[in-house]
Backbone as CSV, one residue per row, in Angstrom:
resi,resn,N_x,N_y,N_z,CA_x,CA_y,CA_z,C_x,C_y,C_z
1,UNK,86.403,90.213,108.335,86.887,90.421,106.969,85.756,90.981,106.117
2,UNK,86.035,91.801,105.589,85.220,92.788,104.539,85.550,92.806,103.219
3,UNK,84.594,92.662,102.047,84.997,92.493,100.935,85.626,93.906,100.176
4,UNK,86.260,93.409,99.536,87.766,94.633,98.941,86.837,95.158,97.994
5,UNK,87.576,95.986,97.707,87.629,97.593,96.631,87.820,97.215,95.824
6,UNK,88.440,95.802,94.818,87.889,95.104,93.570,86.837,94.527,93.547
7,UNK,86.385,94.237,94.420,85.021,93.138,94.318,85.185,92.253,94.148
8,UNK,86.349,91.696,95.344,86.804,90.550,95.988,85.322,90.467,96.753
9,UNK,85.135,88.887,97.016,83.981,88.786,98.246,84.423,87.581,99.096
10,UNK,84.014,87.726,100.424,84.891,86.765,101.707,84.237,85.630,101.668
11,UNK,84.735,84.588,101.625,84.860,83.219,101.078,85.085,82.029,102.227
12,UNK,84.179,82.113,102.592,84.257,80.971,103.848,84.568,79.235,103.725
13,UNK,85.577,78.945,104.696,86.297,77.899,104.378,86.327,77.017,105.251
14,UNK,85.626,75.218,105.138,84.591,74.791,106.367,85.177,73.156,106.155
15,UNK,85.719,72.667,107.106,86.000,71.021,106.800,86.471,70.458,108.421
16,UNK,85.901,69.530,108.371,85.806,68.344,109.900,87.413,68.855,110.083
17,UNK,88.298,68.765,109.499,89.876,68.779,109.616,90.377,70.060,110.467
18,UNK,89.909,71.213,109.898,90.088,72.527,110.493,90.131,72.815,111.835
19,UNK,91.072,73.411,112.625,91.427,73.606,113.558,92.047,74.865,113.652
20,UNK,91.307,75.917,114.244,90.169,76.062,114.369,89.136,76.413,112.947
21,UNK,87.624,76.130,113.188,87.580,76.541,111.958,85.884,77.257,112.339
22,UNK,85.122,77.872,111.168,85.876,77.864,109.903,86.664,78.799,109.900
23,UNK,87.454,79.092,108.304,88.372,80.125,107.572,88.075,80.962,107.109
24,UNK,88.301,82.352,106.819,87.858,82.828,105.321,88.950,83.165,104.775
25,UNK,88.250,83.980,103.986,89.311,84.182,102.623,88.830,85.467,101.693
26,UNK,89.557,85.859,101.254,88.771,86.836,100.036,89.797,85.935,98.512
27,UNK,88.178,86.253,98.123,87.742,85.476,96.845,87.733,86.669,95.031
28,UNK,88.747,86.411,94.337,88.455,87.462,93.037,88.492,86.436,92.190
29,UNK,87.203,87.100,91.280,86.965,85.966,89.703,87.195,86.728,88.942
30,UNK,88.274,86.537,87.664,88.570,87.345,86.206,87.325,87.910,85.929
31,UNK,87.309,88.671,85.310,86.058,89.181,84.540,85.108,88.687,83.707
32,UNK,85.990,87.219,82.705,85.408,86.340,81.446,85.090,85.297,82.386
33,UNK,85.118,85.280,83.984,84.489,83.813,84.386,83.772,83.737,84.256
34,UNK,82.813,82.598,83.527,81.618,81.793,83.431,81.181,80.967,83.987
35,UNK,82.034,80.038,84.685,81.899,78.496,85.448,82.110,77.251,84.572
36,UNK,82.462,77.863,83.393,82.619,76.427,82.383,84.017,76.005,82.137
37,UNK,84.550,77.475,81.804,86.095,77.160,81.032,87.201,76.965,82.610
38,UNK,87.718,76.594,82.932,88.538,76.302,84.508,89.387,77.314,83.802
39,UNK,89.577,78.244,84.987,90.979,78.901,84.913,91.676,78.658,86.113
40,UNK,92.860,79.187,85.971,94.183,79.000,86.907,93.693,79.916,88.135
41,UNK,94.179,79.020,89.186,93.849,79.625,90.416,95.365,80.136,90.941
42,UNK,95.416,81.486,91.617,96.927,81.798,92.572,95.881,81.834,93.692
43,UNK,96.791,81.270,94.717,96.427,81.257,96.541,97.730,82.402,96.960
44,UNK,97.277,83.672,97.385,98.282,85.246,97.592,97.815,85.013,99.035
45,UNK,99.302,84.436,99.588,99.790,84.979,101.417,99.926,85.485,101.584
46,UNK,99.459,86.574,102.921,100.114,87.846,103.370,101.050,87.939,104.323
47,UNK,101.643,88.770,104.713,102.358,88.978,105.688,102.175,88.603,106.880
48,UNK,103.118,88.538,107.859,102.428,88.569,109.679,101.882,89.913,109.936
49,UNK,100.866,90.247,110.246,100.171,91.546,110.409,99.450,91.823,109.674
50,UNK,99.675,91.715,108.578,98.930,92.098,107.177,97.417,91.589,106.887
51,UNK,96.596,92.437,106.737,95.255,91.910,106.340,95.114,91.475,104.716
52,UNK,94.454,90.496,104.853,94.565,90.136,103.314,93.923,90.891,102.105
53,UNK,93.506,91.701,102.622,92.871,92.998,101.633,94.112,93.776,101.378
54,UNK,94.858,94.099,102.341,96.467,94.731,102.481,96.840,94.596,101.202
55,UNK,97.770,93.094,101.085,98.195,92.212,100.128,97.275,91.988,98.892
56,UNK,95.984,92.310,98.628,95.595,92.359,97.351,96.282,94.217,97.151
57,UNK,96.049,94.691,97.946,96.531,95.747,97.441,97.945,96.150,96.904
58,UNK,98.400,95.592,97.521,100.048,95.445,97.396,100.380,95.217,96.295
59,UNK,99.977,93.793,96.112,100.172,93.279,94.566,99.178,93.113,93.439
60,UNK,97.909,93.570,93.616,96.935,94.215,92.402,97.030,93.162,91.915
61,UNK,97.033,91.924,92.456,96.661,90.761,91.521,95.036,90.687,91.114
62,UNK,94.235,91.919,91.561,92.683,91.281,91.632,92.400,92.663,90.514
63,UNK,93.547,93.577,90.423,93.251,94.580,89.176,92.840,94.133,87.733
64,UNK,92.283,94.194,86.809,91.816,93.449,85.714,93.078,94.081,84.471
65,UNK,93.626,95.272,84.749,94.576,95.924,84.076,96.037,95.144,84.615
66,UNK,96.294,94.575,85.588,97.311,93.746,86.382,96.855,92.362,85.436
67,UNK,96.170,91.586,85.370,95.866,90.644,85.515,94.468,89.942,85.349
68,UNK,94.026,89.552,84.412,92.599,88.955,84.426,92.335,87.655,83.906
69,UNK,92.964,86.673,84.243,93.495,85.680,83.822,93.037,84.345,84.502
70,UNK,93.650,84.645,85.662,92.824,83.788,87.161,92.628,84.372,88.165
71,UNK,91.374,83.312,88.934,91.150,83.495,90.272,91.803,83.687,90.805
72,UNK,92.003,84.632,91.860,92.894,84.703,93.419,92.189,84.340,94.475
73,UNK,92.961,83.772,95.067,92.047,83.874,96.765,93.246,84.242,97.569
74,UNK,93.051,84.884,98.315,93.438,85.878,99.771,93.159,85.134,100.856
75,UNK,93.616,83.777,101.324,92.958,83.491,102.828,93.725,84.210,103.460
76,UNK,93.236,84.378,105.480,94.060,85.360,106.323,94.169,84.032,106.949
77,UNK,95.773,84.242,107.696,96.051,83.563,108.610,94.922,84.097,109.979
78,UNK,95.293,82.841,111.232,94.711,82.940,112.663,95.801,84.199,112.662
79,UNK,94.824,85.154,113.390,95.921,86.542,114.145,96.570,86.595,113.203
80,UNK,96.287,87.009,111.916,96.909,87.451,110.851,98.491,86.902,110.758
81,UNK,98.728,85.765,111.252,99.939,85.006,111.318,99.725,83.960,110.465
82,UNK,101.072,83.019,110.077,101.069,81.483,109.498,102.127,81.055,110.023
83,UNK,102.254,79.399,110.157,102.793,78.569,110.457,104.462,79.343,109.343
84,UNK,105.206,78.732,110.850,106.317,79.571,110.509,106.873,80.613,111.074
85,UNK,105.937,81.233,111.597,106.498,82.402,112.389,107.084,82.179,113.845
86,UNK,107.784,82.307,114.625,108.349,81.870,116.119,107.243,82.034,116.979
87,UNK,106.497,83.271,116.391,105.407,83.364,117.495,104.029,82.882,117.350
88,UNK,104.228,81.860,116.174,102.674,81.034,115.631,103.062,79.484,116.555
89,UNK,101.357,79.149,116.221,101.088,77.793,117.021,102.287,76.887,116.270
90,UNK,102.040,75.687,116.787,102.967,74.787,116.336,102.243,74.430,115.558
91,UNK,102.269,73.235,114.578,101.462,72.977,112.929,100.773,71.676,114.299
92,UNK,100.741,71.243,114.929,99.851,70.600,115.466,98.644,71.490,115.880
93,UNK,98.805,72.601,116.454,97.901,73.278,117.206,97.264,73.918,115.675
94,UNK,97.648,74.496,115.036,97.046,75.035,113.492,97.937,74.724,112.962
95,UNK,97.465,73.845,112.013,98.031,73.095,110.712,97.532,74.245,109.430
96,UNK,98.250,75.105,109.010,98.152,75.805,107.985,98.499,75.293,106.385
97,UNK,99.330,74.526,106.093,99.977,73.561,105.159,98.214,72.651,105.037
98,UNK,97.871,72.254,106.095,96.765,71.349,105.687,95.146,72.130,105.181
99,UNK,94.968,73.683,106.026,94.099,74.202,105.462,94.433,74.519,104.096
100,UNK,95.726,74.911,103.276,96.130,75.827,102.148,95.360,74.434,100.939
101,UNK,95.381,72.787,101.537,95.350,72.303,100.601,93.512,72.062,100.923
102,UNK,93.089,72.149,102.270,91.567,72.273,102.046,91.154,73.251,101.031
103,UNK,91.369,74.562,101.490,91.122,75.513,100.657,91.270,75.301,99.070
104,UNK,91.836,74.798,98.653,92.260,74.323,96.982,90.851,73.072,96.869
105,UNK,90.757,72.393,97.564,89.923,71.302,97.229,88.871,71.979,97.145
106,UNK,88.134,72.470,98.336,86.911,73.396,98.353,86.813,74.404,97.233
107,UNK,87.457,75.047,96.566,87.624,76.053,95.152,87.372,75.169,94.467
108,UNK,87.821,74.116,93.771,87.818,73.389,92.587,86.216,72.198,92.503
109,UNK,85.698,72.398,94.018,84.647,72.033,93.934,83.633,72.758,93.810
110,UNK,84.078,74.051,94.051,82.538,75.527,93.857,82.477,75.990,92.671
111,UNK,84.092,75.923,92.230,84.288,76.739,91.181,85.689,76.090,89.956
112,UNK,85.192,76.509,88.322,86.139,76.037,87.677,87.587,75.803,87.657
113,UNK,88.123,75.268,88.545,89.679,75.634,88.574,90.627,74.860,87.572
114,UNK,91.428,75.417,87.103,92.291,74.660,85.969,93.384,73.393,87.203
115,UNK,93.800,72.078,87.728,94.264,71.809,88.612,96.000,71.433,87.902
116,UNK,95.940,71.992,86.847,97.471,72.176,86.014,97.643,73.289,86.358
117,UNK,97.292,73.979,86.842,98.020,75.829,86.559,97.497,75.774,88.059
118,UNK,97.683,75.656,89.538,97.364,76.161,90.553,98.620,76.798,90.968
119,UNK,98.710,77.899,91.474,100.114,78.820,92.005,99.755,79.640,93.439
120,UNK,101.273,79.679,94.061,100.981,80.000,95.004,102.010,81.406,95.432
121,UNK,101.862,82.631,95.993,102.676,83.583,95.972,102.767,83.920,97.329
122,UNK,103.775,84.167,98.325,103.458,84.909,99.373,104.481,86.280,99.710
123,UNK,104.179,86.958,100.661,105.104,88.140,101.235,105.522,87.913,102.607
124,UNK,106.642,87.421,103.107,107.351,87.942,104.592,106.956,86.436,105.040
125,UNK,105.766,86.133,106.009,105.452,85.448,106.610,104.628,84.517,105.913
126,UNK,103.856,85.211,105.185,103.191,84.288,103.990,104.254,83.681,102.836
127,UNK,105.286,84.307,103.031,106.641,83.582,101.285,106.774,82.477,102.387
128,UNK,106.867,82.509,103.648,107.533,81.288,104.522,106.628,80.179,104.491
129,UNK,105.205,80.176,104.356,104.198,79.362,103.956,104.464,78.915,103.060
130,UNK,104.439,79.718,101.576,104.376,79.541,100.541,105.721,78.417,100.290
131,UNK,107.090,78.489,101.498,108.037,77.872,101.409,107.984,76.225,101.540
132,UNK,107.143,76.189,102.910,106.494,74.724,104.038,105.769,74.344,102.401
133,UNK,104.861,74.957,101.708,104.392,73.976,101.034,105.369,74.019,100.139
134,UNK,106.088,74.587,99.457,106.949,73.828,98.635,107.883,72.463,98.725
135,UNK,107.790,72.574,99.897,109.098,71.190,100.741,107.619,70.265,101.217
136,UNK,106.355,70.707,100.818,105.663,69.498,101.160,105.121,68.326,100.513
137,UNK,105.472,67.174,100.318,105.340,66.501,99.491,104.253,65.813,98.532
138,UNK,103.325,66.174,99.359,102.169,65.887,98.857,101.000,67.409,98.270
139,UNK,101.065,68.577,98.838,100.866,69.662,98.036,101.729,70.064,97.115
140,UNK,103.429,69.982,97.076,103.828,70.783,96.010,103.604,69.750,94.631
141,UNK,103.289,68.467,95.038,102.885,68.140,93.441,101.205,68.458,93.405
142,UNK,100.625,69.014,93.850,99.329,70.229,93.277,99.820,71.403,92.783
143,UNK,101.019,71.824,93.020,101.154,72.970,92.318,102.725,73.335,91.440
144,UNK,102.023,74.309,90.403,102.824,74.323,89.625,104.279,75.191,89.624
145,UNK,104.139,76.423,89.974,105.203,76.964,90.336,104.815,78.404,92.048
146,UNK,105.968,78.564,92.711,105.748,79.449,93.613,106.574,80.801,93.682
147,UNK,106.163,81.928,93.902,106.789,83.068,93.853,107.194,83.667,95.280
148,UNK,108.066,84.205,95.631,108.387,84.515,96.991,108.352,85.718,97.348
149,UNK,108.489,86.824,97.849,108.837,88.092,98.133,109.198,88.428,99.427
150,UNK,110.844,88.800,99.781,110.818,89.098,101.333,110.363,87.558,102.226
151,UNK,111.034,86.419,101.707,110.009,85.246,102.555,110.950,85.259,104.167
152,UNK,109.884,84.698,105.049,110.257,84.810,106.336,110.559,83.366,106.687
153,UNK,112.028,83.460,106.740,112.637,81.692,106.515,113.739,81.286,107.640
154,UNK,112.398,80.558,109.045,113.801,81.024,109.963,114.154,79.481,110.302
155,UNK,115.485,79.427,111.147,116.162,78.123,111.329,115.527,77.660,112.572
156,UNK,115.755,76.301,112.630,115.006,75.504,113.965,114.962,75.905,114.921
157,UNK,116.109,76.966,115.660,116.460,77.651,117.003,115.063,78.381,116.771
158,UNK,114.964,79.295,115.633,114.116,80.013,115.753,112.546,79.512,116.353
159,UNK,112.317,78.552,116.167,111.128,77.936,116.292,110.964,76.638,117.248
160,UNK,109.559,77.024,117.308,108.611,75.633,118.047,108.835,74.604,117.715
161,UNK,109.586,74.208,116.692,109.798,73.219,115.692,110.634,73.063,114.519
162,UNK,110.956,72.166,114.296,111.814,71.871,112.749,110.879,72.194,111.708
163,UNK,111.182,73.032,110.905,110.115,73.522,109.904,110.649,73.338,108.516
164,UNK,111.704,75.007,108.039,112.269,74.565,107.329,113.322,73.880,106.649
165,UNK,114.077,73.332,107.553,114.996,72.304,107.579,114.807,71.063,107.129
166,UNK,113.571,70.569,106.853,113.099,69.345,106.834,112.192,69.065,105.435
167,UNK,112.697,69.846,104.381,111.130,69.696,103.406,111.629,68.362,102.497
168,UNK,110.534,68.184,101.946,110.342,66.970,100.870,109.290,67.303,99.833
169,UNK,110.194,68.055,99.102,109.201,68.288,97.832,108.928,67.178,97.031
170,UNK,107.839,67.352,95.736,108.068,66.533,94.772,108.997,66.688,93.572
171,UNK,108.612,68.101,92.450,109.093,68.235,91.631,108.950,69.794,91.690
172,UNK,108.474,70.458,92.448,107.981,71.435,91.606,109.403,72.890,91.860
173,UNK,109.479,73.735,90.615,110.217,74.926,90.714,109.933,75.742,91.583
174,UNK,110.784,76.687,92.176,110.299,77.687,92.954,111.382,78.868,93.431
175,UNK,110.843,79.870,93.179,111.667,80.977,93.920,111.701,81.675,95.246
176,UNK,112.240,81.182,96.257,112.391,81.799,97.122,113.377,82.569,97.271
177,UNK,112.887,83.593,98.492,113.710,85.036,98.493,113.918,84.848,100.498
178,UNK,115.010,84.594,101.092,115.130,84.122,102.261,115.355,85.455,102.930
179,UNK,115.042,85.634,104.709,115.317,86.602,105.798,116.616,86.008,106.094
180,UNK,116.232,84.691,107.217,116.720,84.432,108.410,117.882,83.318,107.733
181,UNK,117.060,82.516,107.025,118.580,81.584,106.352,119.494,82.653,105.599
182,UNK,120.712,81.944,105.305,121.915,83.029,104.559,121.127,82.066,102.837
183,UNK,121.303,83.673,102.488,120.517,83.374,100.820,121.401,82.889,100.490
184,UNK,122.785,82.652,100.429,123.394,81.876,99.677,123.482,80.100,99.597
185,UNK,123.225,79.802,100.895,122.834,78.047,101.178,121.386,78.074,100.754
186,UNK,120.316,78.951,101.155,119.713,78.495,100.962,119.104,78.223,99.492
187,UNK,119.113,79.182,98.566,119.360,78.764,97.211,119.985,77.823,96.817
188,UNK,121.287,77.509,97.280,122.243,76.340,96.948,121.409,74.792,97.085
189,UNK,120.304,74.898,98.343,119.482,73.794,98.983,118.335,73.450,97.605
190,UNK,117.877,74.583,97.018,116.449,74.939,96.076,117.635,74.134,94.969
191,UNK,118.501,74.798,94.664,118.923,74.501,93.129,119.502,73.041,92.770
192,UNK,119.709,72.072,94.352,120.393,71.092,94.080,118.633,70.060,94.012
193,UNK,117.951,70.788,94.910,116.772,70.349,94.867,116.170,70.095,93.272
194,UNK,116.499,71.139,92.645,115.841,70.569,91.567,116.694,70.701,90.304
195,UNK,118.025,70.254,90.647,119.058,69.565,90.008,119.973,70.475,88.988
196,UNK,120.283,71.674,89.612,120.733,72.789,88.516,122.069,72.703,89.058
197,UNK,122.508,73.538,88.046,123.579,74.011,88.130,124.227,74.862,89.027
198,UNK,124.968,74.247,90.141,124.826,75.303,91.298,125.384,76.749,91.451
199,UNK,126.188,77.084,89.733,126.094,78.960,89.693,124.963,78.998,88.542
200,UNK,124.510,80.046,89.010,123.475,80.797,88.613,124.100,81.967,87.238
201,UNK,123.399,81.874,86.404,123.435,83.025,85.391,123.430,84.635,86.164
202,UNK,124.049,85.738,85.983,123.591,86.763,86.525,123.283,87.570,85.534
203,UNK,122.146,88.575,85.947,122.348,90.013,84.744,122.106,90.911,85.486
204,UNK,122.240,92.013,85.446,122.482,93.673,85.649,121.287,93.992,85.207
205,UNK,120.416,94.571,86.134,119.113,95.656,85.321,118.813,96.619,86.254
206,UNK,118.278,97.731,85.699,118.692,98.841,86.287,119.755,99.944,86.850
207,UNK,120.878,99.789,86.289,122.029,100.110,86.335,122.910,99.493,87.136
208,UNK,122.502,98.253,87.378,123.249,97.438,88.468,122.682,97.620,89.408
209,UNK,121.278,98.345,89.986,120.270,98.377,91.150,119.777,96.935,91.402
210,UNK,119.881,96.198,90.507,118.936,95.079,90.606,120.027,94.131,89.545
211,UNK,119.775,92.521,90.464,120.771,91.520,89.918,119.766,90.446,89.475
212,UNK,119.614,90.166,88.719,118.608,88.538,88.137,119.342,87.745,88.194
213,UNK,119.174,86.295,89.379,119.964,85.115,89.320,119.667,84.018,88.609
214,UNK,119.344,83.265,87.696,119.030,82.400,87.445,119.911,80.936,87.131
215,UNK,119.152,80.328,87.881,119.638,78.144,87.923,119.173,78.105,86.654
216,UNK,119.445,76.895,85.963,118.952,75.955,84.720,119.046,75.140,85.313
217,UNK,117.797,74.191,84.638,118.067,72.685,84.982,117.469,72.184,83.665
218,UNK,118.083,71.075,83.197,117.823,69.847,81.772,116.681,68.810,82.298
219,UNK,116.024,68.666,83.286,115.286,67.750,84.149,113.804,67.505,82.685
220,UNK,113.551,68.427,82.316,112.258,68.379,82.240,112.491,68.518,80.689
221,UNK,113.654,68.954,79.844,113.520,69.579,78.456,114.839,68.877,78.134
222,UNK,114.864,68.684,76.961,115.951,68.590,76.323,116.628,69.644,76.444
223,UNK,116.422,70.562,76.850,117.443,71.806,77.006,117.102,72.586,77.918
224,UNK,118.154,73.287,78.568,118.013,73.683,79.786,116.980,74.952,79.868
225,UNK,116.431,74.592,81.349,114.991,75.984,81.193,115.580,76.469,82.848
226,UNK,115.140,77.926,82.992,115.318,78.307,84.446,114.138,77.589,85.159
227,UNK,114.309,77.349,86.310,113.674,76.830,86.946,113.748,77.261,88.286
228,UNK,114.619,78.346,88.679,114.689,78.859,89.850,115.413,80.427,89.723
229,UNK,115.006,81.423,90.455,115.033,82.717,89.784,114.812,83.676,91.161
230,UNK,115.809,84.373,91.168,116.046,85.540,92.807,116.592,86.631,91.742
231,UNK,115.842,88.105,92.143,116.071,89.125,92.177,116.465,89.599,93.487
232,UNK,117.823,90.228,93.371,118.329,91.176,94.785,117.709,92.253,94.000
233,UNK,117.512,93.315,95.011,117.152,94.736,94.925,118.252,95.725,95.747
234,UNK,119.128,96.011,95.340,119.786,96.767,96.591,118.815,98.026,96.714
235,UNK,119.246,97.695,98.362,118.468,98.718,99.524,117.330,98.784,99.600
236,UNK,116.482,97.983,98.895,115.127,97.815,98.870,114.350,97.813,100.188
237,UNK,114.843,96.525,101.349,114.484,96.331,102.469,113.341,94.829,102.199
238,UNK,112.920,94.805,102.807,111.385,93.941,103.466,109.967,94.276,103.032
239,UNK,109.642,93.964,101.905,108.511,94.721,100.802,108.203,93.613,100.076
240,UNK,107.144,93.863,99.321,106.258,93.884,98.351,107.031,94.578,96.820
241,UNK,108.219,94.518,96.037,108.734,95.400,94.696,107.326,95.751,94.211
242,UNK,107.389,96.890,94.424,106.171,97.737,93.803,106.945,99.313,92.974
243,UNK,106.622,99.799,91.864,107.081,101.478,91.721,105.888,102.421,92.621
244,UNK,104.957,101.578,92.973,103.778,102.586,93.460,103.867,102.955,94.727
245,UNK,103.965,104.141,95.060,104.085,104.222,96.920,102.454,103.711,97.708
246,UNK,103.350,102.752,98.631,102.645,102.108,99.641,101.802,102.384,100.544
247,UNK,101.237,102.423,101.428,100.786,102.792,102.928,101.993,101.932,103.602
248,UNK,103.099,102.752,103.755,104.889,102.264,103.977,104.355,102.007,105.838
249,UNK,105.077,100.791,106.432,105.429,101.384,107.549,106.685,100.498,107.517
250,UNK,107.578,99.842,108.708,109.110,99.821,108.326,108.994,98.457,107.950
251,UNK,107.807,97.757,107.618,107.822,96.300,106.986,107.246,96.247,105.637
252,UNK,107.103,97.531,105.125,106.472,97.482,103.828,106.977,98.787,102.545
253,UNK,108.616,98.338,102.458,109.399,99.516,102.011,108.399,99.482,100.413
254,UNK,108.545,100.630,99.987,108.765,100.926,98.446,107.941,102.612,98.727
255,UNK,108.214,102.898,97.323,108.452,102.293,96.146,110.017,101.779,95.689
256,UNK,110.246,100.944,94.666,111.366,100.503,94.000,111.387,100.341,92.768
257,UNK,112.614,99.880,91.951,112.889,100.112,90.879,111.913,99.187,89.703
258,UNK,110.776,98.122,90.126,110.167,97.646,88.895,108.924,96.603,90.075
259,UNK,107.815,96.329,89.164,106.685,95.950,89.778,106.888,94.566,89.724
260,UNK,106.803,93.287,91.049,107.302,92.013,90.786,105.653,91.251,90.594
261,UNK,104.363,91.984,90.188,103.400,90.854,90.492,103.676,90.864,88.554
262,UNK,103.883,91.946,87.696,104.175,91.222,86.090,105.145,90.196,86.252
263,UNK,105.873,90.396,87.133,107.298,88.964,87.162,106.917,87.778,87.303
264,UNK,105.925,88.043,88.698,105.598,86.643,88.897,104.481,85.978,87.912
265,UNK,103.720,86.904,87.411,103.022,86.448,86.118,103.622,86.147,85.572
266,UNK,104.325,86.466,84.405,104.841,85.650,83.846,105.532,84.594,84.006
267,UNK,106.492,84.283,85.453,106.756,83.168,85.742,105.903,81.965,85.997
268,UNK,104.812,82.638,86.672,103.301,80.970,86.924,102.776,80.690,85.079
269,UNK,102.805,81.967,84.322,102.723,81.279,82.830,103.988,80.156,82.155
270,UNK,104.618,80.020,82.686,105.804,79.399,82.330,105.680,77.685,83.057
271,UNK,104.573,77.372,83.623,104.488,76.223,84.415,103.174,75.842,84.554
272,UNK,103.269,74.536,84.263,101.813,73.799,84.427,102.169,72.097,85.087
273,UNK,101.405,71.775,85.369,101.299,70.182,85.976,101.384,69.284,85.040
């Protein structure tokens, strides 16, 4: 791993627990970091294949014109894979769920991290991570909200193991965007999870190219707040929503009709611990 074209730098990640270890990671600090004031940390998964320099690129979360707000870190999966995939270890053989929460401990001990605002985003194989920790009970109350894109969400047949069939979140919101489950249960699973209303608001944007779903739930406010949120894209495919053309190959469609890393910004501003 080589440090990126923002002046990301690779971030080595070291604990008795790790299997195998160590980790790295690529590491971006806002521009106003000092080490005093904690800012919000996002942990950005990549794809199966995908190098994690890839995925900063993808989503320009480490651009200062994107975003200069918080830290990112970029860890790479073993063989550019994560737990979750049919063709990854079993979480005994690499426990990925348990490095995502080393990695958070180790940051907040090097460096200022806000531990109210930690977020987590992934693409394809990394949204399916980003999924395991949401259903995990003891990381998703570390974090505040999760963003999905293209997540790679397959059923028990599919796998070495019962994965996502089995989660136990605490509280926290989250948007996932499903492959392999039918998006319609599996949203239905998220929204009862965190107690909404099981139809969703719709709106039309882009001439009807693009559908915004949104749950409410009363859980937390005297009045109802979204708390769970899927954009379809028709014909989009298996991507990263970017308008910018890609280094495309048939797992990394765009360009498309609007950029989702402002979306998901503003959605991790909308949530704290």
């Amino acid at each position: 791993m080589q440090p990126s074209r923002w002046g990301s730098k690779v971030y080595r990640v070291e604990h008795a627990r790790l299997n195998p270890g160590p980790r790295y990671a690529l590491l971006h600090l806002p521009t106003h970091y000092g080490g005093t004031e904690p800012s919000p940390l996002i942990v950005a998964l990549h794809g199966k294949a995908q190098p994690a320099a890839e995925f900063e690129e993808h989503t320009q979360l480490s651009k200062p014109e994107v975003q200069d707000e918080a830290i990112v870190v970029y860890p790479e999966g073993i063989k550019l894979q994560w737990l979750g995939d049919p063709e990854a270890p079993s979480q005994e053989d690499i426990n990925d769920i348990g490095f995502i929460g080393i990695l958070i401990d180790q940051l907040g001990r090097d460096y200022a991290i806000d531990k109210h605002r930690v977020y987590v985003t992934g693409f394809s194989n990394g949204g399916g991570l980003a999924d395991l920790l949401a259903g995990d009970h003891a990381l998703s109350g570390r974090i505040a909200a999760f963003a999905i894109a293209s997540g790679a969400l397959y059923t028990d047949s599919a796998l070495k193991e019962p994965l996502f069939s089995h989660p136990n979140p605490d509280h926290i919101p989250s948007t996932p965007d499903g492959v392999t489950f039918s998006l319609p249960d599996f949203f239905e699973i998220w929204a009862r999870r965190n107690n909404c209303d099981p139809r969703p608001n719709s709106t039309e944007l882009y001439g009807g190219k693009v559908t915004r779903y949104a749950w409410l739930s009363s859980d937390q406010e005297a009045t109802s707040r979204e708390v769970l949120i899927h954009y379809r894209i028709g014909g989009f495919g298996h991507g990263w929503p970017t308008t910018r053309p890609l280094n495309n190959d048939d797992q990394r469609h765009g360009p498309t009709y609007f950029d989702a890393t402002p979306v998901v910004m503003d959605w991790f501003r909308m949530w704290k611990i």
